[in-house]
N, C-alpha and C positions, 0 to 999 in steps of 0.2 A: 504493500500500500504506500503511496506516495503520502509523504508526510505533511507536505504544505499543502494538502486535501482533506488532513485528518481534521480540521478544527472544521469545515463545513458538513462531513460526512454525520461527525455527530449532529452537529447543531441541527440537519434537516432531519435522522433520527429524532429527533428529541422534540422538532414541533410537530411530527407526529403523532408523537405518542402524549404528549401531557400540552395544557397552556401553558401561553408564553411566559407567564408570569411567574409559573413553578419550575422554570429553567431555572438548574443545580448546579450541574457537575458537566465537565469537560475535562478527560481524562486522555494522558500522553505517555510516551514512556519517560524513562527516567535519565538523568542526565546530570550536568555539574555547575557550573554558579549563575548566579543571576547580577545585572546589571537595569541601575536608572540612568536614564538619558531626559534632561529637560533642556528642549531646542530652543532658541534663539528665533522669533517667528516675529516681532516687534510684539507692539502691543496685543498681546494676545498669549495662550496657553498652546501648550504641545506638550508631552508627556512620552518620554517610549519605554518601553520597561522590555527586558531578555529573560525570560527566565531561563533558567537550564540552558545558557548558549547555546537555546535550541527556537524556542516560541518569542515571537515578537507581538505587542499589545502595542498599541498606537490610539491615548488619548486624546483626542482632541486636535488641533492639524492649525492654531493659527486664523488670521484673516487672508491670507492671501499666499500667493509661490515661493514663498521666502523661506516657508514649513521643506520644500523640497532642495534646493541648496541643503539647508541646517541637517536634514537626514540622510542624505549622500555623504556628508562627512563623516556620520556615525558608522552609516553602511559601507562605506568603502565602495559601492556603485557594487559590489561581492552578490547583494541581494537584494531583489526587487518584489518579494513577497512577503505582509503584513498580515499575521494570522487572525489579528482581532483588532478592529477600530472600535473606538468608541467615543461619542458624540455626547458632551456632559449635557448641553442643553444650543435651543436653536438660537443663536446672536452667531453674527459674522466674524468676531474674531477668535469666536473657537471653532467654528466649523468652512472657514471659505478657503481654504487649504484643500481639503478634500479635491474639490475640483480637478484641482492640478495633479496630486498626487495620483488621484486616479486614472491619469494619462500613463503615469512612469510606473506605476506599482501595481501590483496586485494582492485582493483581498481575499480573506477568509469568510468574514462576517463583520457587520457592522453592527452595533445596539446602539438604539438612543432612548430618550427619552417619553415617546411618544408623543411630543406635545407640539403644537403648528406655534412658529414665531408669531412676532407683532407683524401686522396688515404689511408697514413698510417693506420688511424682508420675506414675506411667507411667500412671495412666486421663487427668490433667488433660492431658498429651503427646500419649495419644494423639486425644482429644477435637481438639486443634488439626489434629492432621495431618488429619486424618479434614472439618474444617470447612476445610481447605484444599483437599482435592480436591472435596469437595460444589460446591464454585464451580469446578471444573473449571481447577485451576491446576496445572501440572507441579511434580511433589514429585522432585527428580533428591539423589542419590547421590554426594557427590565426598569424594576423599581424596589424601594426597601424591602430588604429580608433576601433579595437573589444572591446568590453565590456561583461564582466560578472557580471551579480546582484544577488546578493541570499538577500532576505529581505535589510536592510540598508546599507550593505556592497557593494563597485564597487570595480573590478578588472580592471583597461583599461589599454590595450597594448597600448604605447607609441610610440613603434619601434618594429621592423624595418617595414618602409614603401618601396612600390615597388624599389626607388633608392639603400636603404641600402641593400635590400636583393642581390642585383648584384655584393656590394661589393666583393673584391677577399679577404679581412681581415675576418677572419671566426668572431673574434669578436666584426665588426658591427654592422652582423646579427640578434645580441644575443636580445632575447625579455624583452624587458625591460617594467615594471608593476608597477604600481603608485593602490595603493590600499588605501581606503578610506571609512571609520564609523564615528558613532558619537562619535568616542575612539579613535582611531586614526589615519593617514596617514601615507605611509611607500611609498619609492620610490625604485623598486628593478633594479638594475642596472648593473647587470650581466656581462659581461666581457669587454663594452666599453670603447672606447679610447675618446680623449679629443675632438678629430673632431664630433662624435655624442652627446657629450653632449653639442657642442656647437649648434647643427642644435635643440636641446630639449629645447636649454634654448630659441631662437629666435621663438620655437613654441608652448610654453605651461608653466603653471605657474605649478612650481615643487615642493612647497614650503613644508615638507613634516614634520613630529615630528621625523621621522625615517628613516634613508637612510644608505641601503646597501653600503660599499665602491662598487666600479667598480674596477673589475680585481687583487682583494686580496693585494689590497695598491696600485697598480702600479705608478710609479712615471708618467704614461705618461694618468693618470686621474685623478678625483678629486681635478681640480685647486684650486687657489680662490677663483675665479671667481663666479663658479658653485659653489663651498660649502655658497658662498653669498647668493646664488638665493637660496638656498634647504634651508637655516636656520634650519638646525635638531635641537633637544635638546640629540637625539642617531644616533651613529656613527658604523655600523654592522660592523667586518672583519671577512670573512672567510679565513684564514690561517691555513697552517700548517708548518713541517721543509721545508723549499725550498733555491734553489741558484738561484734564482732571484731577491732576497732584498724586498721581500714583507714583511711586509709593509715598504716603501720608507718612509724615515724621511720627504722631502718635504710634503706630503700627511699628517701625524702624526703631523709636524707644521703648517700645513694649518688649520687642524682642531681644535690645539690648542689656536690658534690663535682668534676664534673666540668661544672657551670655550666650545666647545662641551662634551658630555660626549662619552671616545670611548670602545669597548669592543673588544675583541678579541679570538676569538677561541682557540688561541695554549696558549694563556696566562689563560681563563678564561671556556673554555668549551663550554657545555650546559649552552645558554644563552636566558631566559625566562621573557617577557615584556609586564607587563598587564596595565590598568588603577585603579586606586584607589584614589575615591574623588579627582579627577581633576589631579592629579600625577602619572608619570609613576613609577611602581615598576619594579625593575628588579633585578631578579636575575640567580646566576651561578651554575653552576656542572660540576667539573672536572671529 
């Protein structure tokens, strides 16, 4: 069986036989370390995680083609198949990347969040989805409580549960992913505001080595509070130039505060974070 087959083979097993919604388990052989990769996309989110330098997970892609440069450098041009995308919620600068990359790469599956953007962007949304299944790629449905396993690796959606998805805020929809080995923990938190990371902290232990900022600094996330509960030792920003004040100094002194180590996209690139004898390495490429 071809391997860069195997993440579709289940997935269409699997909406056979159960709803989308009780999609579980995605199961690989077994293999040796795992590796995060967060791309350099400008203002915007990209995510790629390796497990078992074998399976490639590709969160989120960016606003535009700058996601494809940033991932040729990770990939070495060696590989141009992504076993799992996943679309944290619909705004253009985490999903207008896709486009492109779907020209140069090829997929496994995508999941999103099942939700139509705002009026403005729902034709360029749905334009994607629509050039996503034309190439006969599974479009699946996930929200709180799903889980995906490939060997020692868990992916679980945290959010949004049936209440948040009704939300009128497009990002408390956003699918937020707490993923976990015996390397490391990473907490991805996508474009939420402080009210959901307050209903995460009363429901789940988030404690995490690695945590995506929420919302490219926003000063109206990443209290405290919640940077208490997360205890990272790494602090992700996805940035680029913006007039929004991303990253908010409150955010950047919250985390300094409790000595985090922080990285930043417009300041530092391609940012790449593996384990090594008990220590994260990380390094950059501008």
């Amino acid at each position: 069986m071809n391997n860069k087959n195997n993440l579709t083979i289940f997935i269409l097993i699997i909406l056979f036989i159960f709803d989308i919604f009780l999609w579980r388990n995605i199961l690989f052989f077994k293999n040796f370390h795992s590796s995060l990769y967060f791309l350099d996309v400008g203002q915007g989110d990209s995510t790629l995680f390796n497990f078992n330098n074998k399976i490639f997970i590709l969160v989120d892609a960016g606003p535009n083609n700058k996601v494809v440069s940033s991932l040729d450098k990770i990939l070495k041009q060696k590989k141009n198949y992504i076993d799992l995308a996943i679309i944290t919620h619909p705004q253009i600068d985490h999903f207008g990347g896709f486009f492109d990359l779907l020209e140069s790469y090829d997929f496994g599956a995508f999941i999103i969040n099942g939700l139509q953007p705002d009026l403005k962007i729902k034709n360029i949304y749905s334009d994607l989805i629509e050039k996503i299944k034309s190439k006969n790629i599974p479009v699946i449905t996930l929200g709180a409580k799903d889980k995906i396993l490939y060997d020692n690796n868990l992916i679980e959606v945290l959010s949004p549960d049936l209440n948040w998805l009704q939300s009128a805020e497009l990002n408390d929809t956003g699918l937020v992913l707490y993923i976990k080995n015996h390397e490391f923990s990473s907490l991805l938190t996508s474009d939420i505001n402080s009210d959901v990371e307050e209903y995460l902290l009363n429901k789940y232990d988030l404690r995490a080595n690695i945590l995506k900022i929420a919302h490219h600094g926003s000063k109206y996330s990443s209290n405290e509070k919640f940077l208490l509960k997360i205890k990272p030792n790494l602090a992700l920003i996805g940035v680029g130039k913006n007039n929004f004040g991303h990253p908010a100094e409150e955010v950047l002194n919250n985390l300094n505060k409790l000595n985090v180590s922080i990285f930043r996209t417009d300041l530092d690139g391609n940012i790449s974070i593996f384990k090594k004898e008990n220590n994260f390495v990380v390094k950059t490429e501008k």
